[in-house]
BAGUKOL-474645 format. One line per field, with one value per residue (C-alpha): x, y, z; residue number from 1. Coordinates in Angstrom, 2 decimals, decimal comma. Example, Ala and Ser with C-alpha at 12.3 -4.5 7.8 and 13.67 -1.06 7.14 Angstrom:
c1 = c(12,30	13,67)
c2 = c(-4,50	-1,06)
c3 = c(7,80	7,14)
resi = c(1	2)
This chain:
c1 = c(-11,36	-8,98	-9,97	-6,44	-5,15	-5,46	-2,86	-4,24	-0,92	2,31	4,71	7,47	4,75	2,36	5,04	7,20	4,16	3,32	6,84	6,27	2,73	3,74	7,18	4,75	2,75	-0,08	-1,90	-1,87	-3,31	-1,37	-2,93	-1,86	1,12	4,58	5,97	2,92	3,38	6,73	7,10	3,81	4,10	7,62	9,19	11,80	15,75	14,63	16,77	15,78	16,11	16,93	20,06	20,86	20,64	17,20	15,74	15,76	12,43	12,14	12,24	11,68	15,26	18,25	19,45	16,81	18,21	19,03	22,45	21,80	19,88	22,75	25,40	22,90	22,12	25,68	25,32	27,48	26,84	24,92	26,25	27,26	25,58	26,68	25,18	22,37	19,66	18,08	14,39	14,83	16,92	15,10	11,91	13,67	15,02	11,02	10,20	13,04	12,43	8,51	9,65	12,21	9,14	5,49	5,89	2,39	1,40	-2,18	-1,70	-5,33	-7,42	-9,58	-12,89	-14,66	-13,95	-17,06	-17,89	-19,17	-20,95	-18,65	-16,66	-14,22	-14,50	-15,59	-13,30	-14,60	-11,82	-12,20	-11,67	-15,52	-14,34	-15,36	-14,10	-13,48	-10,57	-9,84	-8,08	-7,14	-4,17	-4,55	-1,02	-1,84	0,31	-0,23	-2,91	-5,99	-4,20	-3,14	-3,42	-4,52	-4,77	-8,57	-6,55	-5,50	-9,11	-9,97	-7,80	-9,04	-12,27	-12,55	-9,43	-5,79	-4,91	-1,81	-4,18	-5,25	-3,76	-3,09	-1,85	0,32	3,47	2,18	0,75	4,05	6,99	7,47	8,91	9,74	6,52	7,38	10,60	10,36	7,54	7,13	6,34	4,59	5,58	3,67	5,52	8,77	10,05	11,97	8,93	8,97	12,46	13,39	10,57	11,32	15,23	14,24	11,75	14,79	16,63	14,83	13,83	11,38	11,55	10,59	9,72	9,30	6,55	7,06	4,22	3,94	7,17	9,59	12,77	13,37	16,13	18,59	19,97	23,21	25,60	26,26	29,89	28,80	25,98	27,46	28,96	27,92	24,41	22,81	22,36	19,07	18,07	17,07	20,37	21,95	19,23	17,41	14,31	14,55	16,71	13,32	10,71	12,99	13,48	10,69	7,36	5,39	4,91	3,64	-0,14	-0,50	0,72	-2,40	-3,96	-3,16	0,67	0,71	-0,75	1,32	5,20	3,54	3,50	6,73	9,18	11,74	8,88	10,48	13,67	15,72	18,32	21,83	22,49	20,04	21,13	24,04	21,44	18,71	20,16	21,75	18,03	15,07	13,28	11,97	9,35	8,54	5,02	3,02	0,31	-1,83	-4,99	-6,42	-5,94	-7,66	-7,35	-6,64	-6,43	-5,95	-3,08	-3,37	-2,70	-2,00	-2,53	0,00	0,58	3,80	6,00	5,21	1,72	1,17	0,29	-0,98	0,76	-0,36	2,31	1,21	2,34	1,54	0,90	1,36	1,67	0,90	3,66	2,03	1,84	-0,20	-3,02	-4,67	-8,58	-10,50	-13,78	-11,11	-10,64	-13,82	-12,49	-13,71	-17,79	-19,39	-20,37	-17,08	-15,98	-18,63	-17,86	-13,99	-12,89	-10,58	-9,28	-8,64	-9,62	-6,89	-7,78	-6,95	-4,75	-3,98	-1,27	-0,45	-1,78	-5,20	-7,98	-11,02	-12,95	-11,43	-9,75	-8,81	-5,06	-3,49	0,38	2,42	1,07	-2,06	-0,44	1,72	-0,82	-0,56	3,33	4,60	6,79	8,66	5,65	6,39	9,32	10,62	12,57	9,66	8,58	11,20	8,83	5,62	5,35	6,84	4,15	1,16	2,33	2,89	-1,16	-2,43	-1,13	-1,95	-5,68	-6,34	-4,14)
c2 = c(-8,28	-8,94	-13,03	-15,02	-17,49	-20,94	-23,34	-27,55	-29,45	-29,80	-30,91	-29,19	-27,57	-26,62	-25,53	-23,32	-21,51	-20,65	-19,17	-17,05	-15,78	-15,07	-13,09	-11,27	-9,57	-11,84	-13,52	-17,14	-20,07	-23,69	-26,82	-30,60	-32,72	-31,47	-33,81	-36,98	-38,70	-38,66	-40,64	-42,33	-43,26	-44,13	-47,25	-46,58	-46,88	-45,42	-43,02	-39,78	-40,09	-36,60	-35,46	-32,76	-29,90	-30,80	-31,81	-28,46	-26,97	-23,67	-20,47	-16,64	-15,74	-17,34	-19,71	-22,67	-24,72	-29,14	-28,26	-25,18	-28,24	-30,54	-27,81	-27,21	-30,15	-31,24	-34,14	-34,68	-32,37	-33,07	-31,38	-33,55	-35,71	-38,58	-37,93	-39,34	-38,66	-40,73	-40,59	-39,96	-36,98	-35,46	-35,68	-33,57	-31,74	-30,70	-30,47	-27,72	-25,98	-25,96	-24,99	-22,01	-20,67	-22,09	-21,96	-20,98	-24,38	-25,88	-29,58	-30,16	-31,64	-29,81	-31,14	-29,26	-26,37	-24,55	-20,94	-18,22	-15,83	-13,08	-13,27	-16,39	-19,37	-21,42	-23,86	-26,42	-27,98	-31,39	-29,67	-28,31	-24,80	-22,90	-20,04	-17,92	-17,83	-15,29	-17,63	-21,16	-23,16	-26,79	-28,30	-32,09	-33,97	-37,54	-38,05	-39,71	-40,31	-43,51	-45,51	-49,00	-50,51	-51,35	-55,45	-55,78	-54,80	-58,54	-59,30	-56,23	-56,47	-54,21	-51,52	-51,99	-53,26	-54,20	-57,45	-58,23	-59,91	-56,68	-53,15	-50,10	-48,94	-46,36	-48,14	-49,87	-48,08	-51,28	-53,86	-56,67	-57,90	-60,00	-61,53	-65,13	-64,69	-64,54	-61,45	-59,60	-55,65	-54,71	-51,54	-50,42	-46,86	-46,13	-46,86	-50,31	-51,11	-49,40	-51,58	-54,59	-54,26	-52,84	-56,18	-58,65	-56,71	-57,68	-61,79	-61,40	-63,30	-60,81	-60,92	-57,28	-57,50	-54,63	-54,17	-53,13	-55,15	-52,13	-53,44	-52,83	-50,03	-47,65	-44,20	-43,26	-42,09	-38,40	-38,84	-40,61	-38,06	-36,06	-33,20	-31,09	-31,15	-28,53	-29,19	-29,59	-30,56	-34,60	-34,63	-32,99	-33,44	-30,43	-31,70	-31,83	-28,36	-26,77	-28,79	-27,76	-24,07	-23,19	-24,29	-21,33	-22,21	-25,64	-25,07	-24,02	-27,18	-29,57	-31,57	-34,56	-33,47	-32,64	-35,37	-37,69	-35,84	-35,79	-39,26	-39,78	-37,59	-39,08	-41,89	-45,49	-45,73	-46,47	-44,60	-45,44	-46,55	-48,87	-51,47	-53,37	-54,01	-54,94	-56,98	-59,46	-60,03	-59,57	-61,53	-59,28	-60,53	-58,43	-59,13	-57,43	-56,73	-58,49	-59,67	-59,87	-60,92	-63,00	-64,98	-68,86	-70,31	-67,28	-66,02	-63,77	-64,83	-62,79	-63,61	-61,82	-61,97	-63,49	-60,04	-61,63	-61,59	-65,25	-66,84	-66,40	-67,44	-66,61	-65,91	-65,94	-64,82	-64,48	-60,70	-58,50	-54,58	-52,31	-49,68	-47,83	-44,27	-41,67	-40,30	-36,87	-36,98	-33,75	-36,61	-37,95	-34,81	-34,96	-32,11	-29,54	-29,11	-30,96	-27,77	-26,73	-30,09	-29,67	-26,21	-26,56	-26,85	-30,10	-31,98	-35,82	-35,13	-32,51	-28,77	-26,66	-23,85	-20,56	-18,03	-17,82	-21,70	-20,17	-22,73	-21,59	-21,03	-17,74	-17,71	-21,37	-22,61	-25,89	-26,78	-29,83	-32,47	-31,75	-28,30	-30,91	-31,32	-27,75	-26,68	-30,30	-32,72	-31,09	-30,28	-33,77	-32,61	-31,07	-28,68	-27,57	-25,62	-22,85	-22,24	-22,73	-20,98	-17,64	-16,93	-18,76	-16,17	-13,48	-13,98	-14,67	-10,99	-9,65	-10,81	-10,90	-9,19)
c3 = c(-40,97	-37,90	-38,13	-38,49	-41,37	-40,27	-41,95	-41,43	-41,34	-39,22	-41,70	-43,67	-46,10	-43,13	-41,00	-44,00	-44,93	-41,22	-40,82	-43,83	-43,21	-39,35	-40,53	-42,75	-39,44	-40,21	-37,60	-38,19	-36,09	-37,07	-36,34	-36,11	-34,70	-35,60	-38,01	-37,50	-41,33	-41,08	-37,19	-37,62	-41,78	-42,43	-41,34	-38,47	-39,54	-43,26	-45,05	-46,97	-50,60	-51,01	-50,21	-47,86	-50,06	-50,85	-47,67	-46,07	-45,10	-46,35	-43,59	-44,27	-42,22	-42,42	-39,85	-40,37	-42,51	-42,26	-41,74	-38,92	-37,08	-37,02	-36,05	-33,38	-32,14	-32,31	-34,80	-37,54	-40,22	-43,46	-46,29	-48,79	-51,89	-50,52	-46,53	-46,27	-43,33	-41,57	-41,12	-37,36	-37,34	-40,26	-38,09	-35,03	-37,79	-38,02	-34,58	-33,96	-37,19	-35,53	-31,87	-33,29	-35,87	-35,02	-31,40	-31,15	-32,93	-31,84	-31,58	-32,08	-35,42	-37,83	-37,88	-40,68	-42,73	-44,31	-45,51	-43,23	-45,23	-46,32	-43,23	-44,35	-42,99	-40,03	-38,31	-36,06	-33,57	-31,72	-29,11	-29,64	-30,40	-33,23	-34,66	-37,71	-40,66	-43,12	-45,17	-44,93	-46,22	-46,28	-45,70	-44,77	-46,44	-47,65	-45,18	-45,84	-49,41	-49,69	-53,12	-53,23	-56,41	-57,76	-58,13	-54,57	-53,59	-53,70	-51,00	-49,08	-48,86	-45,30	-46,64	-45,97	-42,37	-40,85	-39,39	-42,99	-45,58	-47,44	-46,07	-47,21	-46,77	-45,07	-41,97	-41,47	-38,38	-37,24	-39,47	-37,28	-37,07	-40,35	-39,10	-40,41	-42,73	-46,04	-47,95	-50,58	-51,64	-54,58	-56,24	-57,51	-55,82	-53,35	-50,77	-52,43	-52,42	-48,99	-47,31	-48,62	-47,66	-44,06	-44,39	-45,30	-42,54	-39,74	-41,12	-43,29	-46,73	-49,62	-52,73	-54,81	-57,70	-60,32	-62,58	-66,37	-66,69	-65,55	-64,22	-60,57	-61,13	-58,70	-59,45	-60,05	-56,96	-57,48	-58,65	-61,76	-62,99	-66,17	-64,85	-68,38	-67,00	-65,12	-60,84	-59,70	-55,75	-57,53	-59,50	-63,19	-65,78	-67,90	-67,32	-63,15	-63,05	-65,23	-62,94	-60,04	-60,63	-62,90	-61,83	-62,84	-66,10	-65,37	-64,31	-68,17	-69,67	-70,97	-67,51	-69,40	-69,41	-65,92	-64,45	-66,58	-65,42	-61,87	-61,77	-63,71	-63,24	-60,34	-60,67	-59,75	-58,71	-55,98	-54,11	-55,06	-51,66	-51,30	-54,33	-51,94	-49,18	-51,87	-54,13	-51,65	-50,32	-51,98	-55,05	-57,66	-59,84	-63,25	-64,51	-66,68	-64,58	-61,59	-62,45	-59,46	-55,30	-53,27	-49,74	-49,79	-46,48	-44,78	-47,17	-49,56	-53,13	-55,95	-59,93	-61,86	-65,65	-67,29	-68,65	-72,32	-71,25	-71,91	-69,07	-65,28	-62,86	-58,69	-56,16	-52,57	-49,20	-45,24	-45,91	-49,39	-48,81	-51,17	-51,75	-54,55	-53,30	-53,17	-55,04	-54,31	-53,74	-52,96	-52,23	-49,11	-47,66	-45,20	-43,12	-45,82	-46,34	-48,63	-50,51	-50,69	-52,21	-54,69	-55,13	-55,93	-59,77	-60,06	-62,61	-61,92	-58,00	-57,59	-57,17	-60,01	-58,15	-60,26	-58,97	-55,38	-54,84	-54,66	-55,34	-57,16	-53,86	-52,79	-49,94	-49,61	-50,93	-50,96	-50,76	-50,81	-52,70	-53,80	-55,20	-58,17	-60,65	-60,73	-60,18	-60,69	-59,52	-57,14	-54,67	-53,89	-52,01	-49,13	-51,42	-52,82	-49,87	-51,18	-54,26	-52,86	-48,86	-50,11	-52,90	-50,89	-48,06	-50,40	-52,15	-48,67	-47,28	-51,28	-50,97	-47,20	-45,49)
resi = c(1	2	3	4	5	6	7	8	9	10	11	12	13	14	15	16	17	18	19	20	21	22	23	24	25	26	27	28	29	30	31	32	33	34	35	36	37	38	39	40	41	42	43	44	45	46	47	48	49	50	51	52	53	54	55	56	57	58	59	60	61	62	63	64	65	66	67	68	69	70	71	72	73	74	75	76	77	78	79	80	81	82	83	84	85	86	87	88	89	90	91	92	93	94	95	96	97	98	99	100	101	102	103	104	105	106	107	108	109	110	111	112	113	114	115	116	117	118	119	120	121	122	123	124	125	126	127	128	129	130	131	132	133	134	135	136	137	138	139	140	141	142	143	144	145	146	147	148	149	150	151	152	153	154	155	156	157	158	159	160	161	162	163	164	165	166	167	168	169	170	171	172	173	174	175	176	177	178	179	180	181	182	183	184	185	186	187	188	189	190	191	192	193	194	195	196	197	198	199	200	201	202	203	204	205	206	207	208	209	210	211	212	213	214	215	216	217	218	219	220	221	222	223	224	225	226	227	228	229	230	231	232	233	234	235	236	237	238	239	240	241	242	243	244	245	246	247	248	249	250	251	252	253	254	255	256	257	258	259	260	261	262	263	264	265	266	267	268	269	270	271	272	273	274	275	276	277	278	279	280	281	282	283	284	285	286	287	288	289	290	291	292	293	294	295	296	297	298	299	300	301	302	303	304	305	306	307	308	309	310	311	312	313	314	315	316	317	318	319	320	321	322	323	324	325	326	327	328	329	330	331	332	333	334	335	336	337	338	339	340	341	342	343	344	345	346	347	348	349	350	351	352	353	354	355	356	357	358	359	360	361	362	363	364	365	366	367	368	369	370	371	372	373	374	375	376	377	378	379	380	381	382	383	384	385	386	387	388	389	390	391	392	393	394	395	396	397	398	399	400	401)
């Protein structure tokens, strides 16, 4: 069968896996925009979490690294702990990584994605075209996958929307839009606490609200981490150097185990950076939980629970975003058939991947991070593109090729 892979996604997942499957002979046809969560998603002047040596997007040949880019582009180089990048350069970081590897890439969207007898599957293009895959690799990223809490939903009657009184952190590049107004950020990562500082940078008045009680809280700069500890890409811990280095293991651990670390490990916290610039700024309130949301007078108003869960007390805004994250959803991924939704094993709305990142639909693979309820945490990460595009490249050519 001479049909090519097609790989749905543009960023560093879509595009690492692409560079591996086309260094492996294998036709491959790539579609989406080079980089789009990261310069439509992310708020403009944020910096990476991740430090250089985990913010490189895997490549099958040497030469393609975060630090190649910048000696390229003739930027100052990003080597150390301490560098951090901002969200600009590692986005042209992307598109040169795409132009040097995927320079075939189809800037075009996948409409639907649906079996073809036992030739593959067939790809419909809005474009109109339609054509045929002998594998497919769905790489898309956090789109489509934003989390709104079931609470906020009273103030959101119609969905998040940067013209309502509620929205999320991922609909916001623009910031100074709240200069002089008061607001709401639901949440307590780095998505949280980055937004509300960029926020209180440009005007706004912000107040953080941390659920479950958890204090607001900020890593440790990399010269204070115990040096006896082993190095991992998130920092010297056993637990991150094992999640890090050893995800094959992982998919065998109990679903209830995996889904818990994926949503806990490097869970809520805040770059070490970022404390000065918070701290001077921003209100945190710690409650216990929010009860519910609703609109007075055209503001949104939010009943939260005292931390010693006595009392309710409401707190209220011109706008509340909800920077709560994402949560993978095989029901929001339209682009794929309805029978192969129905047809795909999952566990809490996640596929179930066994070796290679193959689903349980032959043929079909997901990376990134719908692939960390099955390898963990650190498909959450750019750095996890060195674990996962090799072997999804390596199955595809095993199986298909």
């Amino acid at each position: 069968m001479n049909h090519p892979v097609a790989v749905i996604g543009a960023g560093p997942f879509g595009l690492s896996t692409a560079a591996h499957l086309r260094a492996r002979g294998i036709p491959v046809r790539v579609f989406g925009e080079p980089m789009v969560s990261w310069r439509d998603h992310m708020p403009e002047r944020m910096l990476l979490k991740s430090t250089p040596a985990a913010s490189s997007i895997d490549a099958p040949q040497r030469g393609h690294t975060i630090l190649d880019y910048c000696m390229a582009a003739g930027i100052p180089r990003l080597v150390a702990d301490e560098d951090v990048i901002p969200v600009e350069t590692f986005i042209a970081y992307g598109e040169w990584f795409q132009q040097k590897l995927v320079p075939e890439l189809e800037r075009v969207r996948v409409v639907s994605v649906d079996r073809k007898g036992g030739e593959g599957f067939e790809l419909k293009l809005d474009s109109g075209e339609l054509f045929t895959a002998r594998a497919v690799v769905v790489a898309t990223g956090l789109s489509g996958l934003a989390h709104l809490p079931p609470e906020l939903a009273g103030a959101a009657t119609d969905g998040p929307s940067l013209t309502g009184p509620v929205s999320h952190s991922s609909q916001h590049h623009d910031l100074s839009r709240f200069a002089g107004k008061e607001l709401i950020i639901v949440g307590a990562g780095q998505s949280a606490l980055e937004t509300a500082a960029l926020a209180a940078e440009v005007g706004a008045r912000v107040r953080v609200v941390s659920r479950g009680c958890g204090k607001v809280a900020f890593g440790a700069p990399p010269w204070r981490q115990p040096k006896l500890r082993p190095e991992s890409p998130f920092g010297r811990a056993w637990s991150l150097w094992v999640l890090s280095y050893y995800p094959h293991p992982y998919r065998y651990l109990p679903a209830r185990t995996r889904h818990y670390l994926v949503r806990r490990v490097l869970g809520p916290l805040g770059a070490w950076w970022l404390r000065d610039r918070f701290e001077a700024k921003v209100e945190v309130s710690e409650v216990s939980r929010i009860v519910r949301a609703g609109v007075s007078d055209g503001r949104p108003v939010l009943a939260v629970r005292t931390p010693d869960g006595g009392r309710t007390e409401e707190l209220s805004a011109d706008h509340v975003i909800s920077a709560t994250g994402y949560r993978v959803d095989i029901a929001a991924m339209d682009f794929l058939s309805h029978e192969l939704r129905t047809e795909l094993a999952v566990s809490r709305g996640t596929p179930k991947l066994g070796a290679g990142y193959r689903s349980s639909v032959p043929g079909l693979y997901f990376t990134g991070l719908p692939a960390a309820a099955s390898y963990g945490p650190v498909m959450r990460f750019v750095c996890g593109t060195e674990f996962a595009s090799p072997r999804v490249a390596k199955h595809v050519v095993a199986a298909h090729g």
